[in-house]
C-alpha positions as CSV (number, residue, x, y, z in Angstrom):
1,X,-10.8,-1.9,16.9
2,X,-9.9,-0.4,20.3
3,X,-12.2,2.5,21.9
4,X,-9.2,4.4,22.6
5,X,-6.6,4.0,19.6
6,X,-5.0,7.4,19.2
7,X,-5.4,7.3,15.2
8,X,-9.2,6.7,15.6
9,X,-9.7,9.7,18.2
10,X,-7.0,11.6,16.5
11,X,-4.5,12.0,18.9
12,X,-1.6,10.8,16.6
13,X,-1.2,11.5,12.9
14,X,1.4,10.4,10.4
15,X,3.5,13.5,11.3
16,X,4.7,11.9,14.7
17,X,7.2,9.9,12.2
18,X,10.5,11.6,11.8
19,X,12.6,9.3,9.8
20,X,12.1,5.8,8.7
21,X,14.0,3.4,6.6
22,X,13.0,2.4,3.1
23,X,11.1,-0.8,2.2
24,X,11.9,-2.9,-0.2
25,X,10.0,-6.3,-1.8
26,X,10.0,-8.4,-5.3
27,X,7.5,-8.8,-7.6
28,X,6.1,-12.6,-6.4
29,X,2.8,-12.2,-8.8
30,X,1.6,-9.5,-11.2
31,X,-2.0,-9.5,-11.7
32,X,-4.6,-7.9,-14.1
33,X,-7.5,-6.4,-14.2
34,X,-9.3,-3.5,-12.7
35,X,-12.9,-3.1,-11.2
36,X,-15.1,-0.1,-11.0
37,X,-16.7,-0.9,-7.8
38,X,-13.9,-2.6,-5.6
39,X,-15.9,-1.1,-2.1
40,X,-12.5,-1.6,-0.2
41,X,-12.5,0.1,3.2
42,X,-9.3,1.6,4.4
43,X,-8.4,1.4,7.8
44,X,-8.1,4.5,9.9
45,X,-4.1,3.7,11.1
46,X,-1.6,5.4,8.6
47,X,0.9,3.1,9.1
48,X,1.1,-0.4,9.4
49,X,4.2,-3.2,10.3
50,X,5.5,-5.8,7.7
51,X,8.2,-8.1,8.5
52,X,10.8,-10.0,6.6
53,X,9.7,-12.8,4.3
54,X,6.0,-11.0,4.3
55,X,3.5,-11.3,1.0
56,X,0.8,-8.7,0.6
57,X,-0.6,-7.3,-2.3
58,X,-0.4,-3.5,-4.0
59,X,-3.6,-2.2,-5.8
60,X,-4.3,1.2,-6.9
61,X,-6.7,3.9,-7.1
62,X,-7.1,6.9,-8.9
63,X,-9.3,8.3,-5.9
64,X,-8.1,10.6,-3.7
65,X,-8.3,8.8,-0.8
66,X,-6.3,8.4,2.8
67,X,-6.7,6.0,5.9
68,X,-10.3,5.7,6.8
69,X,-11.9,6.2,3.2
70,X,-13.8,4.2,1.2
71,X,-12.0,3.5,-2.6
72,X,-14.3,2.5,-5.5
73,X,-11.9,2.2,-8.5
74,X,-9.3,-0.1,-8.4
75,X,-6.7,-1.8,-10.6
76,X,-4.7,-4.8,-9.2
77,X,-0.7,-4.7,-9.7
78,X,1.0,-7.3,-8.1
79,X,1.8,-9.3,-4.8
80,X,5.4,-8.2,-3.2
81,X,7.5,-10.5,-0.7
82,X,9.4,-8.0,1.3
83,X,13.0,-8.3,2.0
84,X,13.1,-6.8,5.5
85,X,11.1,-5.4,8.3
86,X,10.0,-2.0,8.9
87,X,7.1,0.5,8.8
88,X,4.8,1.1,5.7
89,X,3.3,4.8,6.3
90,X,0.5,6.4,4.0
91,X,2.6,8.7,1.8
92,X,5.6,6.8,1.3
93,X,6.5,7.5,-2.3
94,X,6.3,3.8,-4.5
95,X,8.7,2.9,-7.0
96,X,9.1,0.1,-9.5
97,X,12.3,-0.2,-10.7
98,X,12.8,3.2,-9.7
99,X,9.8,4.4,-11.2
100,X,7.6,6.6,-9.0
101,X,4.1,4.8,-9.8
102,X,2.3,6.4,-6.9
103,X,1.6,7.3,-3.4
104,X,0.3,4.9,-0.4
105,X,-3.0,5.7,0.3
106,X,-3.9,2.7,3.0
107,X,-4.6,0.0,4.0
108,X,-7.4,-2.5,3.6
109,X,-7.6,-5.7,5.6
110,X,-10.3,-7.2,3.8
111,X,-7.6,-10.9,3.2
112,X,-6.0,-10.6,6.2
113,X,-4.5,-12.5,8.0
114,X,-3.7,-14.1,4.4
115,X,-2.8,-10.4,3.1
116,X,-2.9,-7.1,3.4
117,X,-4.0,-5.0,0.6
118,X,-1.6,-1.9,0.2
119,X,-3.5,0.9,-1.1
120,X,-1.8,3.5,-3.5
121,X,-2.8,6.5,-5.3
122,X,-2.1,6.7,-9.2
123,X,-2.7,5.8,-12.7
124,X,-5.4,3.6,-12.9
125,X,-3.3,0.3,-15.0
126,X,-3.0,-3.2,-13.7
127,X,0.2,-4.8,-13.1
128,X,0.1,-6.9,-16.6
129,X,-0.5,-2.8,-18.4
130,X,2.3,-1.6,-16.8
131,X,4.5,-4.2,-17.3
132,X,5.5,-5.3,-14.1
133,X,7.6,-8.6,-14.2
134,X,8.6,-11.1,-11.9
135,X,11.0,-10.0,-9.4
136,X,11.1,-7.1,-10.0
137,X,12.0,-4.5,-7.2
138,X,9.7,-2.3,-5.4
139,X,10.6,0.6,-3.1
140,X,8.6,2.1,-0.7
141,X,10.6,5.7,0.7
142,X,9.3,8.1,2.9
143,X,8.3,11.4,2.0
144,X,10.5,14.6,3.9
């Protein structure tokens, strides 16, 4: 990671975004499982890029973490294709089927290139407990 990357010497936050469109993916995979321990590390950027045709996979926290942070508890939801490009910003609200299920948190690169892990804040059930099917759709929508 660059020296001089203006969210690591915090020169730009997640306020410098005014507006945004709204993301949206299927359900390609819903997983199980959770694990006390996970140890993911979140990167320090708040936002990061996805383009059309992308796979990465959503896993949440109950922690109250943001970019940068360390999250212990995890349970895995699901892998999304999404349908366009765009931004993904910590904060944008997540919905499943127009269910708000939580917050993005981060970001942890841990897979990549293969995946990103998308990091969100909320209830602490895998994708399986929740009842997440197959192709299902999955918003993410900034937060005014």
């Amino acid at each position: 990671m660059a020296k001089n990357d203006p969210y690591v010497s915090k020169k730009v936050t997640s306020n410098a975004y005014v507006d945004k469109v709204p993301l949206e993916g299927v359900v390609v995979a819903v997983l199980r499982g959770t694990v006390p321990d996970r140890g993911l590390e979140l990167i320090p950027q708040p936002s990061r890029t996805v383009s059309k045709g992308e796979v990465h996979e959503l896993i949440v926290t109950p922690e109250p973490v943001s970019p940068g942070d360390r999250v212990g508890s995890i349970a895995y939801l699901a892998f999304v294709e999404f349908q366009q490009g765009g931004v993904l910003l910590a904060g944008d609200k997540v919905c499943i089927e127009g269910e708000e299920i939580g917050e993005l948190a981060g970001f942890d690169m841990s897979h990549f290139p293969n995946h990103m892990n998308i990091v969100l804040r909320g209830d602490l059930r895998c994708g399986e407990k929740r009842g997440i099917s197959l192709n299902t759709k999955v918003t993410f929508l900034m937060r005014s």
